[in-house]
C-alpha positions in Angstrom: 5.4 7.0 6.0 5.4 9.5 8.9 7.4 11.6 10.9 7.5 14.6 13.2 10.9 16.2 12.9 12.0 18.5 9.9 11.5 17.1 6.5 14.6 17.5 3.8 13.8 18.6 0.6 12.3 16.5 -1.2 13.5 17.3 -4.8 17.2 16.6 -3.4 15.7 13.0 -2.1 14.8 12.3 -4.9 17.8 13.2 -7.6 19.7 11.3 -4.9 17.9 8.3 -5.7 17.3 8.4 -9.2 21.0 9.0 -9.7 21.8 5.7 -8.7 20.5 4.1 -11.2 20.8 3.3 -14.9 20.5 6.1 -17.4 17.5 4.0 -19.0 15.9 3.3 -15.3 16.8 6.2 -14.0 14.5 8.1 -17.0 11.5 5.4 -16.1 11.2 5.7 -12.2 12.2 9.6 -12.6 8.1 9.5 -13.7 6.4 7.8 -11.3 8.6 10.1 -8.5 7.4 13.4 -8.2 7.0 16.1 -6.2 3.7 17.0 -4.8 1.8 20.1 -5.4 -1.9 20.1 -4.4 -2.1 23.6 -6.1 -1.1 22.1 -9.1 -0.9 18.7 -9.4 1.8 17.0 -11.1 1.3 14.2 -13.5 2.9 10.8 -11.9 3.4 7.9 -13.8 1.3 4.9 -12.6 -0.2 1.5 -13.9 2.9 0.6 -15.8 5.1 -2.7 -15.3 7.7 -2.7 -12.6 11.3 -2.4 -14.2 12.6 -5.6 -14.4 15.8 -6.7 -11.6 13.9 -4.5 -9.3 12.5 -5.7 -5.9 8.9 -4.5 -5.6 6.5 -4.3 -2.8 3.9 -5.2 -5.2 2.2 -8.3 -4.3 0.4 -11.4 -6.0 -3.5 -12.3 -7.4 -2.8 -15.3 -4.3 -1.9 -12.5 -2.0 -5.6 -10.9 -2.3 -7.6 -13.6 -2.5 -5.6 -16.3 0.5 -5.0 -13.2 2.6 -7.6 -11.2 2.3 -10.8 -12.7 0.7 -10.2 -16.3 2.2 -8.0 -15.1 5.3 -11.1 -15.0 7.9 -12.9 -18.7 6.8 -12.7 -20.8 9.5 -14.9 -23.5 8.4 -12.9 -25.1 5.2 -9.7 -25.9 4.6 -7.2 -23.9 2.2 -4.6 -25.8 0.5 -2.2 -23.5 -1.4 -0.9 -24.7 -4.5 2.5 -23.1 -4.2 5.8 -22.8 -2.5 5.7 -23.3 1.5 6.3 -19.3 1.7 3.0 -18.9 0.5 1.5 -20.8 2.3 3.3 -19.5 5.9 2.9 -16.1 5.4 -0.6 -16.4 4.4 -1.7 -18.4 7.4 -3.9 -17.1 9.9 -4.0 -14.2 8.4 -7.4 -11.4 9.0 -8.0 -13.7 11.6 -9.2 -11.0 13.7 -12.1 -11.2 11.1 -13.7 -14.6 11.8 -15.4 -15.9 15.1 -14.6 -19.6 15.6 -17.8 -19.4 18.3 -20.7 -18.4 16.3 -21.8 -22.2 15.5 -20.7 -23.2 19.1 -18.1 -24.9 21.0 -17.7 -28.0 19.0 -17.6 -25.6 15.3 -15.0 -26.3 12.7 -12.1 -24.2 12.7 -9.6 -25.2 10.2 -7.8 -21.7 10.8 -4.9 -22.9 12.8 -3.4 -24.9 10.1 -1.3 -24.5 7.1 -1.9 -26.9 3.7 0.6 -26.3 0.8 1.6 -28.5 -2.1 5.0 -27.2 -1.6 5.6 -26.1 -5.2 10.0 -25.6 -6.1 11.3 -22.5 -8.3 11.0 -24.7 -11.5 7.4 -24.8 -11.4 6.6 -21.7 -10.6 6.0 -18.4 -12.5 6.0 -15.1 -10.8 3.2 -12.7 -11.9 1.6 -9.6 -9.9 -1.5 -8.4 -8.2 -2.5 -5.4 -6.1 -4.4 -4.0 -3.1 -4.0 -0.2 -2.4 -4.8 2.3 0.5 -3.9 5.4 2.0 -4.7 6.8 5.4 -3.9 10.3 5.1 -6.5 11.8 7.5 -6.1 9.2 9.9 -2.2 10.4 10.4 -3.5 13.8 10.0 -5.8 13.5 13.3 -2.9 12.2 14.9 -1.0 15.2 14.7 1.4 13.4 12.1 2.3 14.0 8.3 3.1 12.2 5.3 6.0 12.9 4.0 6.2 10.2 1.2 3.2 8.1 0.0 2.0 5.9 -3.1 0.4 2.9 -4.7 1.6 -0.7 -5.5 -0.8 -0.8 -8.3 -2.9 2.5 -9.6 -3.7 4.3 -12.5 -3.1 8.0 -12.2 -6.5 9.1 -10.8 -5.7 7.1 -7.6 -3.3 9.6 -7.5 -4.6 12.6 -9.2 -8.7 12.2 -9.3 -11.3 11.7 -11.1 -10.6 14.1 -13.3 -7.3 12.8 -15.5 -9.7 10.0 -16.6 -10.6 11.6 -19.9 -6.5 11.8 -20.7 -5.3 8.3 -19.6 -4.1 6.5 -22.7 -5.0 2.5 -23.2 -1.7 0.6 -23.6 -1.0 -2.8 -24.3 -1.1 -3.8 -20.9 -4.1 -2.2 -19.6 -6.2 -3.7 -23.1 -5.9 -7.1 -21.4 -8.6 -6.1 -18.8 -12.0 -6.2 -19.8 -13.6 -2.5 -19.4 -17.0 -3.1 -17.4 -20.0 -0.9 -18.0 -22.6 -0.9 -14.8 -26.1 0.2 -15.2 -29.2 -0.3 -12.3 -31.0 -3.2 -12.6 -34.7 -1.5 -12.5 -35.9 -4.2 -10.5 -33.3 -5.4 -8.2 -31.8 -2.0 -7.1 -32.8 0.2 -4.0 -31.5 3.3 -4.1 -31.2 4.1 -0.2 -31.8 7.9 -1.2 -33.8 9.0 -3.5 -33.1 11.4 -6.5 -34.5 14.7 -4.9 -32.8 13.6 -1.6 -29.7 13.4 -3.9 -30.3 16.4 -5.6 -31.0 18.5 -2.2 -27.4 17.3 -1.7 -25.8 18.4 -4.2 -27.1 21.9 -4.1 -26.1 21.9 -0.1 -22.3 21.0 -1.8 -21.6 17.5 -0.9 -20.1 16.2 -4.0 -20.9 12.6 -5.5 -19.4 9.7 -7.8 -15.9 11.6 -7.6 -12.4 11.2 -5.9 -10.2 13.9 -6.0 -7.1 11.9 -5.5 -4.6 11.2 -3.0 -2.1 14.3 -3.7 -4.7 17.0 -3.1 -4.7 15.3 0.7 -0.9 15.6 0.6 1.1 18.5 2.1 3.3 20.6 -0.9 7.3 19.2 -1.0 5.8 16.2 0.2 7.0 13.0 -2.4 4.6 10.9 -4.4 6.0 7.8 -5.4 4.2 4.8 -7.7 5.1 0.8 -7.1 8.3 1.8 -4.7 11.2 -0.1 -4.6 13.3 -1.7 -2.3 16.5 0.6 -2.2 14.1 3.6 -3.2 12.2 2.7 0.5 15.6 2.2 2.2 17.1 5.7 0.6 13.8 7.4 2.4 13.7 5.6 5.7 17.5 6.6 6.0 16.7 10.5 5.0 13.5 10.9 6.5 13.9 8.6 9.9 10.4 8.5 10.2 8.1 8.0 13.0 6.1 4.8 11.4 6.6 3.3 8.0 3.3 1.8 6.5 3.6 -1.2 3.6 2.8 -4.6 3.9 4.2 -8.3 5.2 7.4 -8.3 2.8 8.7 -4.8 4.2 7.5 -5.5 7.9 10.9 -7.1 9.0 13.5 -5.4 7.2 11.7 -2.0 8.4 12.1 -2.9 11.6 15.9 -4.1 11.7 16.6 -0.7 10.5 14.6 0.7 13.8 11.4 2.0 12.3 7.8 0.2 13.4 6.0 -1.2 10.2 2.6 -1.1 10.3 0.8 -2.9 7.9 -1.9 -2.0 5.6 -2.6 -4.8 3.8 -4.0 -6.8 6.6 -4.7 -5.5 10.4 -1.7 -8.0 11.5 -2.0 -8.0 15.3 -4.2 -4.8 15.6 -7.5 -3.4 13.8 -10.2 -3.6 12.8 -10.0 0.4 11.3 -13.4 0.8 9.3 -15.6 3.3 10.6 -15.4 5.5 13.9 -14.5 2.8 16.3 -11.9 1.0 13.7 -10.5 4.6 13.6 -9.8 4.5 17.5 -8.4 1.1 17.1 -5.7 2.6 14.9 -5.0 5.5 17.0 -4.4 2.9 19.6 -1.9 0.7 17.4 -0.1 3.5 16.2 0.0 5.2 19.7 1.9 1.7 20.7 3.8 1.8 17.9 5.6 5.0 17.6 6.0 5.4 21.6 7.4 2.2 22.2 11.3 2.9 23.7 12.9 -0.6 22.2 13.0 0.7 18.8 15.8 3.3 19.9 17.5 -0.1 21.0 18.0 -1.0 17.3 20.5 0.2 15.5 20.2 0.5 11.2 22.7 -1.5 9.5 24.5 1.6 7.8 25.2 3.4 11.1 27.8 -0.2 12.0 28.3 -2.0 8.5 30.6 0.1 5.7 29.0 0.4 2.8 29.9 -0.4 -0.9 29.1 2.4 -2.9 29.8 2.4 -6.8 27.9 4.1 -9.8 27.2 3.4 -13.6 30.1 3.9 -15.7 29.2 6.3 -18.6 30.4 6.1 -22.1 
């Protein structure tokens, strides 16, 4: 989420917040919302389950692989086993991706329809999945901050580096995933620099096989928040009244009847690509658009018409 006006504290934002909720909630999400530091980092908690009743932008295993892995094939069909939803708001997505052309005019291109078994509630169980990225410099070269950013799914060196590894403690939940050791196959891998090339590198201060985290690229008073909620990204967009807010498909509408572009990160949507230099101008492009277009001053946030019900916990 960006902006360009004068950012309220952020440690009133979120007290605000977490004082709307239950006294056991309330001590949960107080953990994975903190205040950022880069000086000093502060620990956030991350890669824990989302509290239950809570509407999370966290995503499914389905959403990866049918929008992103299988999003750009054109030439076989993909029949979701699910509800209809699924299905729709998977369909032609990362279509940007794929060229229908490449095996000439008469090549199959299945990527204009939508299969689905059309699964009901009673058969289905609702589990979670992940994709995660931040575009901090991006903003930055814009001339744009982040005020508030975070993960759907990350331990705490997506957020705090490399370096917390040795202190993250293996819970129940994160003993279900197989831990993977990767060593070089001596025949099969090519090293595209070699080990003195690698080492003259090091000594010239490029650092290697290291991430330093997200927070260290965010500004101080600036808020860090893991697997956001819904009224947690309503209580910010109505504080902050940000320039763009960045999530994914779920968000994208509600965002934008509040009269704040969405632009999503998940998939390019109607824009991108963004890797390398010439993705990079593609998003300055989209989020040029975005930002400077004058209809969203035409729509009006529901709290600034509609009264609100506002009530709190009752307290022994």
């Amino acid at each position: 989420m960006n902006m360009t006006q004068q950012t309220p504290d952020a440690e009133t934002i979120k007290a605000e917040i977490i004082g709307k909720y239950p006294a056991k909630v309330a001590k949960k999400r107080a953990k994975s919302m903190v205040v950022n530091d880069p000086e000093s980092i502060p620990q956030v908690q991350a890669n824990v389950r989302t509290v239950p009743g809570i509407i999370t932008q966290r995503g499914c295993c389905y959403a990866g692989c049918k929008g992103v892995v299988l999003g750009p094939t054109r030439d076989i069909v993909n029949i979701t086993h699910g509800p209809i939803g699924c299905g729709f708001y998977s369909w032609l997505t990362r279509r940007n991706q794929t060229n229908p052309g490449e095996v000439g005019p008469n090549g199959e291109n299945f990527m204009m329809y939508c299969f689905s078994t059309d699964m009901q509630d009673e058969n289905i169980v609702f589990v979670g999945g992940s994709r995660a990225h931040h575009y901090q410099d991006l903003f930055r070269e814009l001339g744009m901050k982040s005020v508030a950013a975070g993960y759907e799914f990350a331990h705490r060196d997506g957020y705090e580096g490399r370096r917390v590894l040795p202190t993250i403690q293996a819970d129940a939940d994160s003993r279900n995933i197989e831990e993977l050791h990767v060593e070089a196959d001596p025949t099969a891998y090519n090293p595209r620099k070699s080990t003195d090339e690698m080492q003259t590198f090091a000594t010239q201060g490029y650092e290697f096989n290291d991430y330093n985290g997200m927070m260290t690229e965010m500004e101080k008073g600036s808020l860090v928040i893991d697997d956001i909620s819904h009224y947690e990204m309503e209580k910010l967009i109505e504080t902050y009244h940000p320039a763009v807010f960045c999530a994914g498909i779920k968000e994208k509408y509600c965002v934008q009847k509040m009269g704040v572009p969405l632009k999503q990160l998940h998939s390019y949507d109607y824009g991108g690509p963004y890797a390398g230099f010439r993705g990079a101008i593609n998003f300055y492009r989209d989020i040029d658009r975005m930002v400077n277009a004058k209809v969203w001053k035409l729509v009006r946030p529901p709290w600034k018409d509609s009264p609100q019900i506002v009530a709190e916990y009752a307290t022994a």
